[in-house]
C-alpha positions in Angstrom: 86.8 118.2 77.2 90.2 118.6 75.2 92.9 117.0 77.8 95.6 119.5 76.7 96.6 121.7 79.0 94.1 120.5 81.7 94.7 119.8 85.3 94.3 115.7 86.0 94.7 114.5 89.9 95.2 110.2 89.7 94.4 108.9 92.6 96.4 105.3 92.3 98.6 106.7 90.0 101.7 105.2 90.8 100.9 101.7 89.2 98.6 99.9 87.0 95.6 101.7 85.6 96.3 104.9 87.7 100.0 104.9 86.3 99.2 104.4 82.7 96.3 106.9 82.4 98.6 109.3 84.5 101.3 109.0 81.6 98.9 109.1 78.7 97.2 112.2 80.0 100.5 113.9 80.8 101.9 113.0 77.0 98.5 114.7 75.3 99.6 117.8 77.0 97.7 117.7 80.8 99.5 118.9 84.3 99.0 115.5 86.1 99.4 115.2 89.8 100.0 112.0 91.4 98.1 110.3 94.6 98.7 107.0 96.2 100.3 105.3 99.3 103.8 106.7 101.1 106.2 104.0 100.0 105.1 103.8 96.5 106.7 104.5 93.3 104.4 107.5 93.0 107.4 110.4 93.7 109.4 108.4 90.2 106.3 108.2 88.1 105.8 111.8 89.0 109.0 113.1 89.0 108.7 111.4 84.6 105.7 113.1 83.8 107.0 116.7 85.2 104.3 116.5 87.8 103.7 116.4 91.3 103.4 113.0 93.9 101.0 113.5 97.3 101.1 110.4 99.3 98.3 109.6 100.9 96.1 106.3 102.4 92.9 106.9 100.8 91.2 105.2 103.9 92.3 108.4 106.3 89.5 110.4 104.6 90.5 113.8 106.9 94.3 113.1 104.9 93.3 112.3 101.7 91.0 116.0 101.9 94.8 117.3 102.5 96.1 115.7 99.9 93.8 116.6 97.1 94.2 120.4 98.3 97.8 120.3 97.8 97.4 118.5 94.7 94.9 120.7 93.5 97.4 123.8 94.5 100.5 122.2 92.4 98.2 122.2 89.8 96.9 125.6 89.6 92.9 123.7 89.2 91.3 120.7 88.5 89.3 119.5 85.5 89.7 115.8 85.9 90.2 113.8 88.3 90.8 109.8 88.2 90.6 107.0 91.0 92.2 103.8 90.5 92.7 103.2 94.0 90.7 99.9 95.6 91.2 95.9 96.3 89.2 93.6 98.0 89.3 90.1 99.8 87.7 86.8 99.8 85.1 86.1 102.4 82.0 84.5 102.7 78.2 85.3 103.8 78.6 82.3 105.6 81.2 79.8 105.9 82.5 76.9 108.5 84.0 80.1 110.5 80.8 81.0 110.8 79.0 84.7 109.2 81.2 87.2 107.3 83.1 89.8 109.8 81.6 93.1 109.7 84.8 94.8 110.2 86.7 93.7 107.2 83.2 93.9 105.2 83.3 97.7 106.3 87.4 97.5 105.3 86.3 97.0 101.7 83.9 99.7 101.6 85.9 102.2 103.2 89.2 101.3 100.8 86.9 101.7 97.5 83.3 103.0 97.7 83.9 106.0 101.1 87.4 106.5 99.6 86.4 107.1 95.9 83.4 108.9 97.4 85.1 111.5 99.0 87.4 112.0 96.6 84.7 112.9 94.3 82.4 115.4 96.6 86.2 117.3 97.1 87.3 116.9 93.4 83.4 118.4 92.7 84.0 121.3 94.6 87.3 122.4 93.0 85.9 121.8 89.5 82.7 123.9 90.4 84.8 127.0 90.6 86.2 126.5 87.1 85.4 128.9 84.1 83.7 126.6 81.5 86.0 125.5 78.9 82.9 126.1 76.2 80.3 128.9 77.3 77.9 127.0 75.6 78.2 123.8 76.7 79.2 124.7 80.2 81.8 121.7 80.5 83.5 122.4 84.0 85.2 118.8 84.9 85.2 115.0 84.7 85.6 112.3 87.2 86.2 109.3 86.8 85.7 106.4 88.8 86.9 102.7 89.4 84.1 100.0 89.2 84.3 96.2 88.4 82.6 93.6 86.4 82.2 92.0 89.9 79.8 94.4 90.9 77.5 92.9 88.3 78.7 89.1 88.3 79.9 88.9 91.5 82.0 85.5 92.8 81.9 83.4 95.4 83.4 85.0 98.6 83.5 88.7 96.9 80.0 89.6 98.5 82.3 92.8 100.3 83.9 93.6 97.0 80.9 93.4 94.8 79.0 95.6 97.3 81.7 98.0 97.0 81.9 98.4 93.5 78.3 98.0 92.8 78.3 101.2 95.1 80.7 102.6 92.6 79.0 101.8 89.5 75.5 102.8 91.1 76.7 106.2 92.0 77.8 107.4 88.7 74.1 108.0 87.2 72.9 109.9 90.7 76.3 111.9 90.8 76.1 113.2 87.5 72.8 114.3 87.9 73.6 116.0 91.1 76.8 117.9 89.3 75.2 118.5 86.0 74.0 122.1 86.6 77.7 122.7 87.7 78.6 121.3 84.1 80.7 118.1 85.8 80.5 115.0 84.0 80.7 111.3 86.3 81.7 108.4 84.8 82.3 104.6 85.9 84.7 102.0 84.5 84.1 98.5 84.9 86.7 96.7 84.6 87.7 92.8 84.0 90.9 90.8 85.0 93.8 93.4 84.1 97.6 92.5 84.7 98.0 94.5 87.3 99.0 93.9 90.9 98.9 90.2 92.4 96.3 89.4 88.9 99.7 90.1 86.8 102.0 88.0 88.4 100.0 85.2 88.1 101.4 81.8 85.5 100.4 82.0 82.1 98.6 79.2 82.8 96.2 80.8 85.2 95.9 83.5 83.1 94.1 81.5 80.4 92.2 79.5 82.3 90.7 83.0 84.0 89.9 84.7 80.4 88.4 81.6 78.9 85.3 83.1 79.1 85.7 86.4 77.0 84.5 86.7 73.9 87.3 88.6 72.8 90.3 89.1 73.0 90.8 86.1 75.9 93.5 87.5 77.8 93.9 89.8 80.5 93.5 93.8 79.8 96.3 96.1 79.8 96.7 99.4 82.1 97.2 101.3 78.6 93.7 100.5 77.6 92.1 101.3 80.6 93.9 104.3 80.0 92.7 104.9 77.2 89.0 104.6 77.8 89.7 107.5 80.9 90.8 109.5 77.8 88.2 108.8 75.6 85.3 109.6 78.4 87.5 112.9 78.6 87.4 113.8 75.3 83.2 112.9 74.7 80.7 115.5 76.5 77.9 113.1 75.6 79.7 110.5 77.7 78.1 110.9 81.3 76.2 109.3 84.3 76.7 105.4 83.3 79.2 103.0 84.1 81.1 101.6 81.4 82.4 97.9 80.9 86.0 97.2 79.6 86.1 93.4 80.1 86.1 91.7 76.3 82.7 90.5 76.7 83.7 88.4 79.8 81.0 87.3 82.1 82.4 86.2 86.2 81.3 82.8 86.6 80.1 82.0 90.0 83.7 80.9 91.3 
């Protein structure tokens, strides 16, 4: 699917990944509206692409329906949509507090695997009534979704998290397979350590002694080439139903 002149909802857009594949699809030409939490920078980074900013907590699923729909009517459509949005925390099975909380184990889930899930059955919908952008390929939409490598090599105390984005990852193949008829592509990205958030902030120091493991390069990945992948799976119709590793060849040790 050429990105020019598509209509592209980021959800997370305001920083990191979301923000850098929010401004590289809005420079190759695409109408890019902007979702993430009230109090982010999401009205400024919209307000420089020429698009749109709909605050919303992704965890209020009924709001983030809202949100979507408005976005969706800024934009005039949806062919892509993008969610960055996620985190996790550190928490055993079992520790000397005793067994892992259910309620903050059902926190995770609902902040990346119900959250990115309903995005995706609403995004569906809206791409379903699309004319195809090829009558004979049938190419209606793309979405794209946020995984990690610790849903494969998952650490000590991220038993919530990998869950969560195993869930992600696991969903990808099923979804497009569900959406294929409907000519909607589903893709996964797993990513490694990035310098985003809290992760970018931390020493040099850290930094290295958290990458040592890649193969190459051994550093932490940058929101432009995460961005850059969401492009690319954009841009390939063969591209579809898999999740897709950006991590340098790194492998999570246990801790």
């Amino acid at each position: 699917m050429e990105i020019k002149g598509k209509k592209a909802a980021v959800v997370g857009g305001a920083s990191g990944m979301g923000r850098a594949t929010a401004e590289l699809f809005a420079a190759r030409g695409a109408a890019v509206a902007v979702l993430d939490r009230p109090g982010s920078a999401g009205a400024e980074v919209a307000a420089a692409l020429g698009g749109t900013f709909h605050p919303v907590d992704v965890t209020d699923f009924a709001r983030a329906e809202v949100a979507l729909e408005a976005a969706v009517e800024a934009l005039g459509g949806l062919h892509v949509t993008v969610t960055t949005a996620g985190g996790g925390m550190a928490e055993r099975t079992l520790s000397r507090k005793g067994p892992h909380g259910l309620e903050s184990f059902r926190r995770v889930l609902d902040l990346n695997t119900v959250a990115t899930f309903n995005i995706s059955r609403l995004a569906a919908l809206h791409m379903s009534r699309n004319e195809p952008e090829d009558p004979e390929t049938g190419e209606r939409g793309v979405i794209v979704n946020t995984a990690s490598i610790a849903a494969f090599e998952g650490q000590i105390g991220q038993v919530a998290y990998t869950a969560a984005k195993a869930a992600i990852a696991g969903m990808a193949l099923t979804m497009a397979r569900d959406l294929g008829s409907l000519g909607i592509r589903v893709l996964a990205i797993a990513p490694s350590l990035f310098a985003t958030g809290g992760i970018g902030r931390l020493s040099e120091e850290m930094k290295v002694a958290l990458t040592k493991d890649a193969a190459f390069p051994r550093r932490m990945g940058r929101p432009e080439e995460y961005a850059k992948l969401a492009l690319a799976i954009v841009d390939n119709p063969m591209l579809n139903g898999q999740c897709l590793r950006l991590d340098a060849g790194q492998r999570f040790a246990p801790r």
